[in-house]
C-alpha positions in Angstrom: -38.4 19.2 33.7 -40.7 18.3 30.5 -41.5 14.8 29.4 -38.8 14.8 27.0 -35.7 15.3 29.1 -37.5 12.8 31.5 -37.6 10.3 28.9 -33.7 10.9 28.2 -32.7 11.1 31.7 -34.4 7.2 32.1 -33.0 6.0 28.6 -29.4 7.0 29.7 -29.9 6.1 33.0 -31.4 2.0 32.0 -28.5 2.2 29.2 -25.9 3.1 31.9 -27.6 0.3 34.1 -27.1 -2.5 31.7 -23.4 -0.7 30.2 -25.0 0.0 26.8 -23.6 4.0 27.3 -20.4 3.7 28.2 -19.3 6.2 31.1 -16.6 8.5 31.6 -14.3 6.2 32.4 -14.7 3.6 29.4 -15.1 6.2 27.1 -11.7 7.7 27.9 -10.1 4.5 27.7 -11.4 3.4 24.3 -10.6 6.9 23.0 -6.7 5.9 24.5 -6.9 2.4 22.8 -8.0 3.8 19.6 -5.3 6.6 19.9 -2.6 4.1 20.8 -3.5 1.3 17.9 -3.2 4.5 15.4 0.2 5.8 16.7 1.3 2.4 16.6 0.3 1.8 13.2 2.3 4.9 12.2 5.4 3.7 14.2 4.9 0.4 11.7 4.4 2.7 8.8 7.9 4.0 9.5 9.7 1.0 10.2 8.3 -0.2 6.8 10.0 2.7 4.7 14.1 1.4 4.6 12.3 -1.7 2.7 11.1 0.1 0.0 15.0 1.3 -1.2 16.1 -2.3 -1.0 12.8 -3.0 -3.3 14.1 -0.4 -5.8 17.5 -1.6 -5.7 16.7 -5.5 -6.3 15.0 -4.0 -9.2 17.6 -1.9 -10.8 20.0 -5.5 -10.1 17.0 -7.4 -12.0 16.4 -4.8 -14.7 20.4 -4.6 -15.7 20.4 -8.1 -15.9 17.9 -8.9 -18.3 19.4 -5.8 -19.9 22.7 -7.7 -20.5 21.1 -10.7 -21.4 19.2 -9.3 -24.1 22.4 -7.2 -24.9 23.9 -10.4 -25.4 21.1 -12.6 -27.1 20.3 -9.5 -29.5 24.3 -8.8 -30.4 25.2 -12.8 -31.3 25.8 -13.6 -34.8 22.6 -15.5 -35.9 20.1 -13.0 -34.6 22.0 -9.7 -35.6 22.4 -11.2 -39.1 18.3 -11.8 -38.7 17.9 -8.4 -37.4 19.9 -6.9 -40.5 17.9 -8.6 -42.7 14.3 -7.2 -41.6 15.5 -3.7 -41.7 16.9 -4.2 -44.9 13.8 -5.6 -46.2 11.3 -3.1 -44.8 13.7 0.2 -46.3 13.4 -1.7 -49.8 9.7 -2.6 -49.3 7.3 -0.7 -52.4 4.8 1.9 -51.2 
């Protein structure tokens, strides 16, 4: 064996000594945590989707309603008169 893998064979061997290289064992069960937290984090992904439709639908509720209130606001007397009047006065404006 050269110098080189003599050196690596120590390094590995101190670093497994003092658990700075994790072995077999640890490594497998960090790759399982890892594994498990993202399959988890999928299964939270999923249960998350059925909330977005209720988002849409509060809203569509909200959007209708201000829709009808303006309907309303922009329909009454004083402000369709209003309305009337600026359209008349920009078709009669001079160019």
């Amino acid at each position: 064996m050269d110098d080189a893998a003599t050196d690596r064979k120590q390094v590995s061997d101190e670093q497994r000594k003092f658990g700075l290289f994790p072995t077999g064992v640890e490594m497998y069960q960090a790759v399982r945590a890892r594994l498990r937290a993202l399959v988890c984090g999928m299964r939270a992904a999923r249960r998350d989707a059925g909330m977005v439709t209720s988002e849409y639908a509060m809203g569509i509720v909200a959007a209708v309603a201000f829709a009808v209130v303006l309907y309303k606001v922009v329909t009454s007397g004083p402000v369709s008169a209003e309305l009337q009047n600026i359209v008349k006065e920009a078709l009669n404006a001079r160019m």
